[in-house]
C-alpha positions as CSV (number, residue, x, y, z in Angstrom):
1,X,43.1,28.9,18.5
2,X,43.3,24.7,18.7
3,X,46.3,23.5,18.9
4,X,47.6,21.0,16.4
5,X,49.5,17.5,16.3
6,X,51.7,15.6,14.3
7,X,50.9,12.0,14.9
8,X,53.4,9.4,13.3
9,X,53.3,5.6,13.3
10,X,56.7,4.6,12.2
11,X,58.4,0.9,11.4
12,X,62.1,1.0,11.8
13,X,63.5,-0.7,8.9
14,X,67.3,0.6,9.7
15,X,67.7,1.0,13.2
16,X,71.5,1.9,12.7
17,X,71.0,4.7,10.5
18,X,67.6,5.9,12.4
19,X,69.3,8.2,14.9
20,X,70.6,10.3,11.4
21,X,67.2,11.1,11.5
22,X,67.0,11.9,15.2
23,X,69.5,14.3,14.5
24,X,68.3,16.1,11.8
25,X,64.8,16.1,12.7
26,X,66.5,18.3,15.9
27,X,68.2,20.2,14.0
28,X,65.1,21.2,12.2
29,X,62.9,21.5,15.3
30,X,65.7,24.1,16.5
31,X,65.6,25.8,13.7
32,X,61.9,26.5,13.6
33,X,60.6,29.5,15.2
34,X,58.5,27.3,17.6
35,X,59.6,24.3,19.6
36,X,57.1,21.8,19.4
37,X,56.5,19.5,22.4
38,X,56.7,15.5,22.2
39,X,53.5,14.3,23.9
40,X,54.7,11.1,22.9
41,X,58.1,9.2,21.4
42,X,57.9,5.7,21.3
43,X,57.3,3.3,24.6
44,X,54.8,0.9,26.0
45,X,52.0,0.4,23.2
46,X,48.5,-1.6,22.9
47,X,47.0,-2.3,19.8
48,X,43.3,-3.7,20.6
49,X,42.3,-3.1,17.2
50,X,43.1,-2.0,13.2
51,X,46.8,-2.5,11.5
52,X,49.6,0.1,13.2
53,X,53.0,0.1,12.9
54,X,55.4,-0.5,16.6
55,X,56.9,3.0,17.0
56,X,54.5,6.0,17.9
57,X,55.2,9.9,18.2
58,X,53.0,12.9,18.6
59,X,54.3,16.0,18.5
60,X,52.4,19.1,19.7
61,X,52.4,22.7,17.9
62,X,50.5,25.9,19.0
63,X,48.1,25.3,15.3
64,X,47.7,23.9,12.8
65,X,49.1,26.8,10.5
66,X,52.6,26.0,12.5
67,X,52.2,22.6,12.1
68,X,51.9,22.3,8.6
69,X,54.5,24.6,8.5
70,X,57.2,23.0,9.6
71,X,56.6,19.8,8.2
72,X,56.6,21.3,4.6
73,X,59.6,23.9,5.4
74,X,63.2,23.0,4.0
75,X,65.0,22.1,7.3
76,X,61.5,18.9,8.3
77,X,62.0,17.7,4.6
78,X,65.4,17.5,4.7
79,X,65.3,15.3,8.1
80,X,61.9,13.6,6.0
81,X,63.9,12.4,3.7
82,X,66.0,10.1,5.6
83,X,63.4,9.0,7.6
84,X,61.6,7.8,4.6
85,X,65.2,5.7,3.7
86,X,65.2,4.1,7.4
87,X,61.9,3.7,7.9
88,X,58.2,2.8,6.6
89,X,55.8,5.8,8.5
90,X,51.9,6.7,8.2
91,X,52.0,10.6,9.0
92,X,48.7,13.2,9.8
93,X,49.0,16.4,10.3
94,X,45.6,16.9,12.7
95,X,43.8,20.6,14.3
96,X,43.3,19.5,18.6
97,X,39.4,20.5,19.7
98,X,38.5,24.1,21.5
């Protein structure tokens, strides 16, 4: 079975109150009955081509199924919701290749 990603392009609009989100989004990840893995957070960035935003993640599940999962469960929405008060985000939920 393919593994699945999250992959997030976020703009910072309240980098003071952005680390709520940090926190809850951890919480939520702990809660879940898989830990996903951050294959990227952030850093050094390119943009050769197209509009993107300055902050990237992507975060790694065992599939799809999981994926979408926990972005639609109660603990992810809860952290999505503050995210979506700090900061302006384009957000895919995408199955990897065999």
């Amino acid at each position: 079975m393919p593994k699945a990603y999250w992959i997030i392009h976020v703009e910072v609009t309240d980098a003071a109150a952005y680390p709520q989100y940090i926190a809850k989004v951890g919480d939520a990840f702990a809660s879940y009955k898989y830990r996903p893995t951050f294959l990227v957070r952030g850093g050094k960035s390119d943009h050769p081509e197209g509009a993107t935003k300055p902050r990237h993640v992507i975060v790694e599940f065992e599939s799809y199924d999981d994926a979408v999962e926990c972005y639609y469960g109660e603990p992810y929405q809860a952290a999505a919701k503050l995210r979506q008060q700090f900061g302006i985000t384009d957000f895919v939920i995408v199955e990897g290749s065999d």
